[in-house]
C-alpha positions as CSV (number, residue, x, y, z in Angstrom):
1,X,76.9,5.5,-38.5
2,X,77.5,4.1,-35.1
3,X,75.7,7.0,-33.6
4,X,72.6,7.2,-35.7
5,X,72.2,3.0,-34.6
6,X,72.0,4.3,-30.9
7,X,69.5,6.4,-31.9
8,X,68.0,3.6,-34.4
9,X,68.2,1.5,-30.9
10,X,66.6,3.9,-28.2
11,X,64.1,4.1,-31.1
12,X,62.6,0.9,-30.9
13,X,63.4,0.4,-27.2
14,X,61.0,3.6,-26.1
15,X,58.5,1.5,-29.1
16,X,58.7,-1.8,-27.1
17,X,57.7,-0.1,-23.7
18,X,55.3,1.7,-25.3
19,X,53.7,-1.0,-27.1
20,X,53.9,-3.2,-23.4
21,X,52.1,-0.2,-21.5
22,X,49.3,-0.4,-24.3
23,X,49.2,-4.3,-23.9
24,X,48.8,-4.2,-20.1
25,X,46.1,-1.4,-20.1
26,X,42.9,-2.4,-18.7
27,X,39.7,-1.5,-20.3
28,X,37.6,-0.2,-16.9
29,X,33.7,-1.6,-16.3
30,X,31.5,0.4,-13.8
31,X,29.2,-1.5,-11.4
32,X,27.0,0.9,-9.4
33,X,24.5,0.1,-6.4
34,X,23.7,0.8,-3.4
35,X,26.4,1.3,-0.2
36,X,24.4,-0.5,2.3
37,X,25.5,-3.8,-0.2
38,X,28.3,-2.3,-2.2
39,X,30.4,-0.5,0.5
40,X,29.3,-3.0,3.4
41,X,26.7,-0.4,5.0
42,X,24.8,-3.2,6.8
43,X,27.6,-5.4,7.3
44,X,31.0,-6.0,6.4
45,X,30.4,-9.4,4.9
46,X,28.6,-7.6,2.0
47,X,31.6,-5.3,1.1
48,X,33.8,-8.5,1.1
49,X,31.3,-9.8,-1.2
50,X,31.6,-7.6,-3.8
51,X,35.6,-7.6,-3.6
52,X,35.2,-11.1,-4.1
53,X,33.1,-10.3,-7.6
54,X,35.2,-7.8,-8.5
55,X,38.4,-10.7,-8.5
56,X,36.2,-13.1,-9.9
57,X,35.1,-10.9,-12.6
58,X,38.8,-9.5,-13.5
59,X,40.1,-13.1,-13.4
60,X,37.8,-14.7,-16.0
61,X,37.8,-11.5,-17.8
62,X,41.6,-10.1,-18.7
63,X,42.0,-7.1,-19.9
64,X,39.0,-5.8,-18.0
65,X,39.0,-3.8,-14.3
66,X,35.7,-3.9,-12.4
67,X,35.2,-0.7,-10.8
68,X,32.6,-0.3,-8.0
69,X,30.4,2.7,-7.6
70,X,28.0,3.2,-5.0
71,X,25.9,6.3,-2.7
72,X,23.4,5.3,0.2
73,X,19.7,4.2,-0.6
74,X,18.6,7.8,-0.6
75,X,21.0,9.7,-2.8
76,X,21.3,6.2,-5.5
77,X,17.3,6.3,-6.0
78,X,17.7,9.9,-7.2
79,X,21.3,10.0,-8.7
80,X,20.7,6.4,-11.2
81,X,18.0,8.2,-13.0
82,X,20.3,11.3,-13.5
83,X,23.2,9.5,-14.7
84,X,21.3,7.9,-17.7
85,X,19.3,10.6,-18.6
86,X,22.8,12.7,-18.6
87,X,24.6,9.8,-21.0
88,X,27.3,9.2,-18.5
89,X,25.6,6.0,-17.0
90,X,27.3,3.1,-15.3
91,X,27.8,0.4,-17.3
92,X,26.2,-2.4,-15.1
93,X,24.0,-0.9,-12.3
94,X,21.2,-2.2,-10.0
95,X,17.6,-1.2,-11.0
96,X,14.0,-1.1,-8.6
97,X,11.2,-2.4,-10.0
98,X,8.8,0.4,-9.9
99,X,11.9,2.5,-11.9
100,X,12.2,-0.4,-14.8
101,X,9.9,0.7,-17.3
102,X,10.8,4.0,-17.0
103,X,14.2,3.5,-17.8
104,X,13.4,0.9,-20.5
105,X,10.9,3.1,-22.2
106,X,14.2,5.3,-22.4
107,X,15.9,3.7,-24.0
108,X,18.5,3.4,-21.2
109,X,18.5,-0.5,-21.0
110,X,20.4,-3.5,-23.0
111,X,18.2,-6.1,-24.6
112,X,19.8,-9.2,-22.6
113,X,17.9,-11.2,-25.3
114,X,20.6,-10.3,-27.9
115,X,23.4,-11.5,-26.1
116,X,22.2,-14.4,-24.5
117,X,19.6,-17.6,-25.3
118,X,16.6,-17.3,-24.2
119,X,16.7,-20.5,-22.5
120,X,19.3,-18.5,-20.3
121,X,16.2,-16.5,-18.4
122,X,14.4,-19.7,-17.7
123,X,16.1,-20.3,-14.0
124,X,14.8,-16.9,-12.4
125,X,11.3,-17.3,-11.2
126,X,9.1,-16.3,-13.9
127,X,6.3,-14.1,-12.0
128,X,10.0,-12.0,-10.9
129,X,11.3,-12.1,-14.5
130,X,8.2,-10.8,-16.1
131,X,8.6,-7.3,-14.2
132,X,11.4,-6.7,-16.4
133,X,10.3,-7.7,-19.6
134,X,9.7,-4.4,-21.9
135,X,8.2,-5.2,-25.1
136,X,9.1,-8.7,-25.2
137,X,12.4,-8.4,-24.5
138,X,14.7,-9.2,-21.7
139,X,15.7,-6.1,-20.2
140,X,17.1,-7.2,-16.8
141,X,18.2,-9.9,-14.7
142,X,16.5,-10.4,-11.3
143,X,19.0,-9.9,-8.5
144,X,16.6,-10.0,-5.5
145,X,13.0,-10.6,-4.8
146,X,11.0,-10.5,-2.1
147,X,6.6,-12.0,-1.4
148,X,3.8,-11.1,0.9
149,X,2.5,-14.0,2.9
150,X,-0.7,-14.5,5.1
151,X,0.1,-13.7,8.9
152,X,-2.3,-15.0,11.6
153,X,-2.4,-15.1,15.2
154,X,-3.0,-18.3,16.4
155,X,-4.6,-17.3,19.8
156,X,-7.6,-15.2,18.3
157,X,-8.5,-18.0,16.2
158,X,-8.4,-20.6,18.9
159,X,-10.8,-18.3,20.6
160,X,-13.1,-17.7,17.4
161,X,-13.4,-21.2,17.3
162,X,-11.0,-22.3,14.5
163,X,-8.6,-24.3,14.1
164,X,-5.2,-22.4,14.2
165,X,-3.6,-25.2,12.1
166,X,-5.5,-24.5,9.0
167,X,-5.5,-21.0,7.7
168,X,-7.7,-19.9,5.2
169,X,-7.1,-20.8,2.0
170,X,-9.9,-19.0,-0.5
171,X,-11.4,-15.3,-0.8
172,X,-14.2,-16.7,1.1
173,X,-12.7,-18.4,3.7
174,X,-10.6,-15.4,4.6
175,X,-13.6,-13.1,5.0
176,X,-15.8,-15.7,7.0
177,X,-12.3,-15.4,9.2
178,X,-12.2,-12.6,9.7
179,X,-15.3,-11.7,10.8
180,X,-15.0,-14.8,13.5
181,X,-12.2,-12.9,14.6
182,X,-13.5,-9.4,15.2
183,X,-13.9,-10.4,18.6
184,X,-13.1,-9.2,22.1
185,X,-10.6,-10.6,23.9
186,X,-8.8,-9.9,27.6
187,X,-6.0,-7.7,25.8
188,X,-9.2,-5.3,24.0
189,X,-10.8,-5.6,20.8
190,X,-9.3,-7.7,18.2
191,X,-10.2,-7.0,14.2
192,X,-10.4,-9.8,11.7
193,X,-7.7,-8.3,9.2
194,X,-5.4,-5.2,9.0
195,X,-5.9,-3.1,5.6
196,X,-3.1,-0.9,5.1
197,X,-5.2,1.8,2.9
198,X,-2.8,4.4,3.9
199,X,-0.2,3.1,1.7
200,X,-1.4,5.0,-1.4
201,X,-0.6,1.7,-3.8
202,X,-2.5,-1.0,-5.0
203,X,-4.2,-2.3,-1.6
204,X,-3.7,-6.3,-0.9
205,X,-2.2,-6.9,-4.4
206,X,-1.5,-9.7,-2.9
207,X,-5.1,-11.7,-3.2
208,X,-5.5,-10.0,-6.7
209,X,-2.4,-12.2,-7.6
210,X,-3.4,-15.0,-6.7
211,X,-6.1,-15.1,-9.1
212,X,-4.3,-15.9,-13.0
213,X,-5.9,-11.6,-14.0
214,X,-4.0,-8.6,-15.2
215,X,-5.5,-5.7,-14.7
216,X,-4.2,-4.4,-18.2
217,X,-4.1,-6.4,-21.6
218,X,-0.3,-7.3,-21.9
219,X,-1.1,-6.8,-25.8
220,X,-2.9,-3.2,-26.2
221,X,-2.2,-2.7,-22.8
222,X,-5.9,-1.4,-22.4
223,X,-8.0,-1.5,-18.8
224,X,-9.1,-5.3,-18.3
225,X,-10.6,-4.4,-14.7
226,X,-14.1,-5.3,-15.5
227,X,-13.9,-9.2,-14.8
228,X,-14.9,-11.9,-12.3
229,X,-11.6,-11.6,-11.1
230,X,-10.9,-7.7,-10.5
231,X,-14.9,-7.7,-9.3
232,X,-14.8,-10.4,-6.8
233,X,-11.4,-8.3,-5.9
234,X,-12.9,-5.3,-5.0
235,X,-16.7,-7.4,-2.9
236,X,-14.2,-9.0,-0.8
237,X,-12.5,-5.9,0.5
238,X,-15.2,-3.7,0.3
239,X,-17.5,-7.0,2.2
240,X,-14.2,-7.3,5.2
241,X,-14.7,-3.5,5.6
242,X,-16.6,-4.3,9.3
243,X,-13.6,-6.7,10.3
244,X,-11.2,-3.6,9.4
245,X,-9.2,-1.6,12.2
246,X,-11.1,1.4,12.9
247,X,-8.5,3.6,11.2
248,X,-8.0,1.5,8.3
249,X,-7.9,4.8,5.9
250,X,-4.9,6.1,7.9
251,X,-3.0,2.6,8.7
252,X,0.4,2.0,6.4
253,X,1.9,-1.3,6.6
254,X,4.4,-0.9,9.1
255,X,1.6,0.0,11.7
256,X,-1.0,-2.9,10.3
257,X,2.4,-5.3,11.4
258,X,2.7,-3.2,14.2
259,X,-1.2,-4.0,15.4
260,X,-0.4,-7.3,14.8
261,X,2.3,-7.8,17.0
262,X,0.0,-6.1,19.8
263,X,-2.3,-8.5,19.0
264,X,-5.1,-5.7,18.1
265,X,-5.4,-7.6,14.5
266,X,-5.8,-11.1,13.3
267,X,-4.6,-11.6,10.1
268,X,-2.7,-9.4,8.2
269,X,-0.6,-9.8,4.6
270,X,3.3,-8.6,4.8
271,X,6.7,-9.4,3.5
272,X,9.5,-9.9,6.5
273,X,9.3,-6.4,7.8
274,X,6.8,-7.2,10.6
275,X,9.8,-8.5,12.4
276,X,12.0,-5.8,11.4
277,X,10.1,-3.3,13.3
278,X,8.6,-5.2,16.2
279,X,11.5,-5.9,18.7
280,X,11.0,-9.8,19.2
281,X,8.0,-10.5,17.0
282,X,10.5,-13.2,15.7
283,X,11.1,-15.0,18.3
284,X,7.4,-15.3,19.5
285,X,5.2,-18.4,19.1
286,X,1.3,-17.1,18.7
287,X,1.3,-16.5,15.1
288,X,1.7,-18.6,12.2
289,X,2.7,-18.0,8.4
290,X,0.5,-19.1,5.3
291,X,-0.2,-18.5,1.8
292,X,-1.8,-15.9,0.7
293,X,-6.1,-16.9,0.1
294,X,-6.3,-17.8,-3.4
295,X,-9.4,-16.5,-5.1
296,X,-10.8,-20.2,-5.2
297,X,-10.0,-23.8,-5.0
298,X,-9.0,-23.7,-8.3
299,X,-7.0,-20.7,-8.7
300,X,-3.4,-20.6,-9.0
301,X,-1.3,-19.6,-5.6
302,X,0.2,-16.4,-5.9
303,X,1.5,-13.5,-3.8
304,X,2.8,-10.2,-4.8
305,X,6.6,-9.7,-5.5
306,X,9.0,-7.0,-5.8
307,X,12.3,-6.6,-6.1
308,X,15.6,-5.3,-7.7
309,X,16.9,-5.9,-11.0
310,X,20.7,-6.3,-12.6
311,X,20.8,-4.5,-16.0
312,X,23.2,-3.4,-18.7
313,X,23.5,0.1,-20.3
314,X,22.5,0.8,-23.9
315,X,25.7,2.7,-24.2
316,X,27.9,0.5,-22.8
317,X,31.5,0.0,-24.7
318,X,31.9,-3.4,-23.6
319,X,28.2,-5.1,-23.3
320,X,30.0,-8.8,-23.8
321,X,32.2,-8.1,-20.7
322,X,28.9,-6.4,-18.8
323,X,26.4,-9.2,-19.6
324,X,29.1,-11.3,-18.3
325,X,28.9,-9.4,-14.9
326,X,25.2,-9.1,-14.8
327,X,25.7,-12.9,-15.3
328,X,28.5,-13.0,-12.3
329,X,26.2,-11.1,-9.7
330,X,22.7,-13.1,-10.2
331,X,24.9,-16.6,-10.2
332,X,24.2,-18.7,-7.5
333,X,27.5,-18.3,-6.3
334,X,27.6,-15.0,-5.9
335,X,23.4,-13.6,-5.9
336,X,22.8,-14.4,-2.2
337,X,26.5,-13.0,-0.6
338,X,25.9,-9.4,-2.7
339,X,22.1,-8.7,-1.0
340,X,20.3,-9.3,2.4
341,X,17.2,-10.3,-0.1
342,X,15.8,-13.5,-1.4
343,X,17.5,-14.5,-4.5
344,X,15.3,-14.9,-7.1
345,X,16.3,-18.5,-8.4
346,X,15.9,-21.8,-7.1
347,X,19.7,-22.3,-6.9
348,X,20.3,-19.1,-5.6
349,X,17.5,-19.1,-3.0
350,X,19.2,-22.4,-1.6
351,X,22.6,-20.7,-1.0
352,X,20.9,-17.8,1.1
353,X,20.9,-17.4,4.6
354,X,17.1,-17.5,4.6
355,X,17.1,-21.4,3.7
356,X,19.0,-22.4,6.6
357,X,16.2,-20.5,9.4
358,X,12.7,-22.4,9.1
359,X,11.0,-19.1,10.1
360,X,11.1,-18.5,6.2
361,X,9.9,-21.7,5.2
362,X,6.8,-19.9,4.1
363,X,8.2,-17.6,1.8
364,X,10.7,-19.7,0.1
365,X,7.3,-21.4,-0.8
366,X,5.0,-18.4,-1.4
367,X,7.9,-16.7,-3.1
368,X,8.1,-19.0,-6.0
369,X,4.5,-17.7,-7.3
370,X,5.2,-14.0,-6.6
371,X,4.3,-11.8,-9.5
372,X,2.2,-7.9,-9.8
373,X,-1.1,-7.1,-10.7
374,X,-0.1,-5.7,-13.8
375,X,1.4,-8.8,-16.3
376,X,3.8,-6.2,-17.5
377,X,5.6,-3.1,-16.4
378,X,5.0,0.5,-18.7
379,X,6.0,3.3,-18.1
380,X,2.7,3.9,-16.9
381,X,2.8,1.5,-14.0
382,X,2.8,4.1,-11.0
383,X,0.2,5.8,-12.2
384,X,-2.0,2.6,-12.7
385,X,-0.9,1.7,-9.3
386,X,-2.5,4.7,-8.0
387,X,-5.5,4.6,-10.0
388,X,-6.4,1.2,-8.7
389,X,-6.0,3.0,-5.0
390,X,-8.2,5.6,-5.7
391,X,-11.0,3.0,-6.9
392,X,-10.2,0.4,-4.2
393,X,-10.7,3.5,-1.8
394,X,-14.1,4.0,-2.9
395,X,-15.5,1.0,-3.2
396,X,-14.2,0.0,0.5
397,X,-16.0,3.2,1.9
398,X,-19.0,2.9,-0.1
399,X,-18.3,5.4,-2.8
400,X,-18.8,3.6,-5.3
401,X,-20.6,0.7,-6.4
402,X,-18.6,-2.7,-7.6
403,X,-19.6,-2.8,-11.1
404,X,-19.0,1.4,-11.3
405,X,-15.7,0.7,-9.8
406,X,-14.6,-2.0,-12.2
407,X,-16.0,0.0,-14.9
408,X,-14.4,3.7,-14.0
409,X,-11.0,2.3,-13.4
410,X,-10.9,0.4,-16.8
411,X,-11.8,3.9,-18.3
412,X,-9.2,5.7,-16.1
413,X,-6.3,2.9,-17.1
414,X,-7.5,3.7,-20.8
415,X,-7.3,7.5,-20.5
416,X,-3.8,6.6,-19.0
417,X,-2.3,4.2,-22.0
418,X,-3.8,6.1,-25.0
């Protein structure tokens, strides 16, 4: 008898650790972005940031590891897509805008709407929000944003006669600008404004978003390009085409903010990157930053906006304890420390390093009323993008009349979403 108890007793003591092995297991939760933020790639602070999360996370979340995945820019923008399409996807991961509908038309995306109220969504800027909206659901939180802004030098207008403390403001003060400014001055010739054709996308989406157009119906998603809006659109650029750098066809927008900074342009329309690639454009004093020319008086202010989304996998085991995260990361507390972006809420935008330098006063205004020319991303969003190009393209160079332009590209868009 006495032996069979010792058995009876190593019995239940090889149960107990057992049963205290199960109870301190920890159910693991993948996060997967980018390394330049995730493993610190452009700075230390941003690895120490995401340790941080992951502390945060596991501490108001027992039971639950936070495990953080990442690959440089180049390998992530090709490796994401893989991962979902192969079923083995992160459960939390960072998504690009232009890559959204895709992967929501997928079925590869969380409806954030099932989980949380929808009063939840209302702090994000809602031009932002609305790029990841599929089908009238929430599909992804905005984690960073980004807006284009009006850039003018300051000298050439002084010498075109205006006044370099008021920009223009409409459609038609920016093209009576910039002819004003196709001038010559001691440095060479100076051009009124710096198209950036070369960039294959939809040209100066910036002054078709400050109109309140889509250029597709957010209901049947059909063409809505023949308007006032999207026609006035396309006379101003194709009436500024004199006031264009020679080689507008060929220019990009890193060498339209590269003219700029030589002073070989007036105005131009970019996001912070002019001073990214121009060694001390920062720091000099004969440009200014405004809003973007509003279609008229009346019109709302607007800009475009891109950005980078935070959203949830469709096949995650634990979408409670990943919403949660997705909430974590776009919380004021954490959105700005986790990205060298703008955050894209009011709160979050405040906590950035971008509020305390007055160099960004202009965006942190502009940014507010960034949205895209389309009201809503499809899956068909690139290739509208490039459609509106191609028609932009030949209106500028005289290709093609306004009206057939309008017409033709709400046929093409059409042909596209049928």
């Amino acid at each position: 008898m006495k032996k069979l108890s010792l058995i009876f007793v190593f019995i239940m003591v090889v149960s107990l650790l057992a049963g205290g092995e199960a109870a301190m297991a920890t159910q693991k939760l993948v996060y997967y972005g980018i390394s330049e933020w995730v493993g610190g790639g452009i700075g230390p602070e941003y690895k120490t940031a995401y340790e941080d999360l992951a502390k945060a996370f596991e501490q108001e979340n027992p039971g639950f590891e936070l495990e953080l995945q990442h690959d440089p820019w180049g390998i992530w923008v090709t490796k994401l897509p893989t991962l979902l399409a192969s079923g083995d996807a992160p459960d939390v991961f960072m998504v690009n805008n232009p890559e959204f509908p895709v992967f929501a038309n997928g079925g590869y995306l969380l409806d954030l709407g099932e989980k949380l109220d929808k009063e939840y969504f209302n702090k994000f800027f809602q031009g932002v929000l609305s790029m990841y909206v599929h089908k009238g659901k929430n599909m992804g939180m905005p984690f960073t944003t980004d807006c284009r802004v009006l850039w003018y030098n300051k000298e050439v207008f002084e010498a075109a006669g205006l006044d370099p403390d008021k920009p223009p403001v409409t459609w038609d003060e920016l093209k009576e600008y910039a002819k004003k400014c196709t001038i010559k001055m001691d440095e060479g010739n100076v051009y009124g404004y710096g198209m950036d054709l070369a960039l294959q996308e939809f040209p100066a989406q910036s002054l078709f978003c400050a109109t309140d157009a889509s250029i597709i119906d957010p209901e049947t998603l059909k063409g809505n390009t023949n308007t006032p809006e999207f026609k006035g659109y396309l006379e101003l650029l194709r009436d500024m085409k004199p006031y264009y750098e020679l080689d507008f066809n060929a220019i990009d927008h890193q060498k339209a903010s590269t003219l700029f900074a030589q002073k070989k342009v007036a105005m131009i329309i970019a996001g912070f990157w002019p001073w990214g690639i121009n060694e001390g454009l920062k720091d000099e004093t004969f440009y200014s930053l405004a809003f973007v020319p509003k279609m008229n008086s009346s019109a709302p202010d607007g800009s475009f906006g891109g950005g980078f989304a935070i959203c949830v996998s469709s096949k995650t085991k634990s979408p409670d304890a990943a919403v949660k995260l997705a909430q974590l990361i776009t919380s004021p507390e954490f959105n700005a420390r986790l990205m060298s972006d703008i955050p894209a809420t009011e709160d979050g935008m405040k906590k950035s390093k971008f509020a305390e330098d007055p160099k960004y006063d202009m965006f942190l205004k502009q940014i507010k009323y960034a949205r895209q020319g389309q009201s809503i991303k499809t899956e068909y969003y690139a290739e509208i993008d490039m459609a509106v190009w191609e028609t932009v393209s030949a209106v500028i160079n005289g290709e093609l009349s306004v009206e057939q332009g309008a017409a033709k590209l709400e046929e093409k868009i059409n042909q596209i979403t049928q």
